[in-house]
Structure formats: C-alpha cells, structure tokens
C-alpha positions as a Markdown table, in Angstrom:
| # | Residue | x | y | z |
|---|---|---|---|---|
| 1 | Unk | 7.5 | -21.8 | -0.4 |
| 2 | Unk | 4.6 | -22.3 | 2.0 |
| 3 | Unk | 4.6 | -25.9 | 1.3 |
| 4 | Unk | 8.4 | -26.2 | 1.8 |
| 5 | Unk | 9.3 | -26.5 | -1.9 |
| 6 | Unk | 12.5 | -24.5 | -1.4 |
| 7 | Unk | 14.3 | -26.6 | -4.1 |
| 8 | Unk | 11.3 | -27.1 | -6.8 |
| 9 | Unk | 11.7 | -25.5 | -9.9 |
| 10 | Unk | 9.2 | -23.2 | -10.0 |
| 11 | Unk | 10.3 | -21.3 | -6.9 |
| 12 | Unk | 13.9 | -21.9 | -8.0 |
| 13 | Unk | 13.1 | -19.6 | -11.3 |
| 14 | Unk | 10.9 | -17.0 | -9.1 |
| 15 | Unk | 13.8 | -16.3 | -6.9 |
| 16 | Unk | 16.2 | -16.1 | -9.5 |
| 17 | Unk | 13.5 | -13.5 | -11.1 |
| 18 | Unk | 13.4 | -11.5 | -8.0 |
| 19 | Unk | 17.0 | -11.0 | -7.8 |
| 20 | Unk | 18.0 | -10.4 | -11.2 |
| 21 | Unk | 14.9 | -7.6 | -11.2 |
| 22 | Unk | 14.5 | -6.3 | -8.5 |
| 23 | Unk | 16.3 | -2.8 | -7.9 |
| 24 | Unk | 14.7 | -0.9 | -5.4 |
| 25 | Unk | 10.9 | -1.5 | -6.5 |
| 26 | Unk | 9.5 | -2.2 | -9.6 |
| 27 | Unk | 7.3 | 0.4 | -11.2 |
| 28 | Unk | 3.6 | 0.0 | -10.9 |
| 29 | Unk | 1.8 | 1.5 | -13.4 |
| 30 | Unk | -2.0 | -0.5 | -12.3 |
| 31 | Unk | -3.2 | -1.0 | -9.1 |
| 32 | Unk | -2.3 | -3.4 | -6.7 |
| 33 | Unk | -5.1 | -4.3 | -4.9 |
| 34 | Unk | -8.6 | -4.9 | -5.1 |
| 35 | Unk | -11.6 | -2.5 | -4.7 |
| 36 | Unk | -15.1 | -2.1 | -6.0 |
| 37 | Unk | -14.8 | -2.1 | -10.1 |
| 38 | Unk | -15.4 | 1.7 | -11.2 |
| 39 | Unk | -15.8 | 3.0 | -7.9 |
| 40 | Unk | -11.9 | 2.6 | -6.2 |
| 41 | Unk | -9.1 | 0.3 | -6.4 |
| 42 | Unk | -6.2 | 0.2 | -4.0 |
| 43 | Unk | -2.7 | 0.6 | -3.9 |
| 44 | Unk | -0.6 | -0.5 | -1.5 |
| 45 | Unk | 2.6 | 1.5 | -2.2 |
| 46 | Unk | 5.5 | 0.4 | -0.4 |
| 47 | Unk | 4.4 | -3.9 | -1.7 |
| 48 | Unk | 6.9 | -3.1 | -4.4 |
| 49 | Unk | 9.4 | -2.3 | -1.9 |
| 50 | Unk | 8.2 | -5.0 | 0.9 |
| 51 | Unk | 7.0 | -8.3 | -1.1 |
| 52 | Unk | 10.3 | -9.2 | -2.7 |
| 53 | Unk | 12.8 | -8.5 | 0.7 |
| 54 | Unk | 10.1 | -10.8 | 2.0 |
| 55 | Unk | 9.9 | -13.2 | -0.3 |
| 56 | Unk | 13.9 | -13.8 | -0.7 |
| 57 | Unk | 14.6 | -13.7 | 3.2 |
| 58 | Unk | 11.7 | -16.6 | 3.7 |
| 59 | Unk | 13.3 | -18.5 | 1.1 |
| 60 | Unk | 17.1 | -18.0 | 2.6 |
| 61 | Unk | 15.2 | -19.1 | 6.2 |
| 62 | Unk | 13.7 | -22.4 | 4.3 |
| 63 | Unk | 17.0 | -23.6 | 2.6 |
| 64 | Unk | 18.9 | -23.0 | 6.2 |
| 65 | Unk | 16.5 | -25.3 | 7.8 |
| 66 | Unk | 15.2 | -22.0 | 10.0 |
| 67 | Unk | 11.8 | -21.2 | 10.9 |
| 68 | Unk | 10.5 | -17.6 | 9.8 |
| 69 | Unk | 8.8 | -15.3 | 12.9 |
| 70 | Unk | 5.0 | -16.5 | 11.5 |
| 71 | Unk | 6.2 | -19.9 | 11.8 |
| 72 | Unk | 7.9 | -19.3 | 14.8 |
| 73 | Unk | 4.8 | -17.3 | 16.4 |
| 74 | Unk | 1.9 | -20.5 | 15.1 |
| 75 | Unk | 4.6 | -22.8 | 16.9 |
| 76 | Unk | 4.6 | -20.7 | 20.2 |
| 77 | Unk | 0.7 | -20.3 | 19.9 |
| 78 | Unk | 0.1 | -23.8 | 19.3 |
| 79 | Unk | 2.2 | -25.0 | 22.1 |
| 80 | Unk | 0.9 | -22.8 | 24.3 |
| 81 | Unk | -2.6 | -24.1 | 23.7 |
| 82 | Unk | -1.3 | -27.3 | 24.6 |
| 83 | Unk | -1.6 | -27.4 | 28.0 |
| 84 | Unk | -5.4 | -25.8 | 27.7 |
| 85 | Unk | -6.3 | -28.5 | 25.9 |
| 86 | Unk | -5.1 | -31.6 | 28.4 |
C-alpha cells in the first residue's frame, strides 16, 4: 500500500485475509521479532492486536483519497523545510 497499489490484486486478497481472519488477534505460537539466534528472540505482544487495525485503516485512508498521519507528518516536515532551503 506504500506504493499506492490500493486496487492491485495482491493487496486486494491481503485485506480480504485480514478481515475474514482477524478476531481479536491471532495466536502466536513463535516469536515475532528478531533477536540473537539461541540467545533471545522478541515478542512484541500486542502486533497481533495493532498490525491489522493498522493495516485496514491505511488502506480505507488510500481508497478515500486521504493521507494517513505519517504521510500527513513527512508533508508538514517537508514543507516546513522549504523555506530553510530557499
């Protein structure tokens, strides 16, 4: 979705995935994160809960032409530096 594919097919079927799965989580039986191999691993415990809310509002922003708030903030950053750079 980053590279405004909204209506390619590939993220067409992952956000039909996400909401035909998705009830409150999914259970993680592995770890979620990466670590040092045989000495820890992470897990970032609520990414089952976050990631997919996420993922289906940024795509519900795309289709309705809207920017999401880190596209929003780069925009306001960027035109802010504008003037710095003149």
């Amino acid at each position: 979705m980053a590279a405004k594919e909204e209506g390619h097919v590939a993220v067409k079927s992952g956000i039909r995935y996400l909401t035909e799965t998705y009830n409150n989580g999914w259970e993680e039986k592995h770890f979620t994160g990466t670590g040092f191999p045989r000495v820890f691993y992470l897990r970032y415990h609520g990414y089952s809960l976050f990631f997919p809310v996420w993922a289906l509002e940024v795509y519900r922003r795309h289709r309705n032409g809207m920017l999401t708030a880190q596209e929003k903030a780069r925009s306001e950053y960027l035109q802010e530096e504008a003037w710095f750079k003149e």
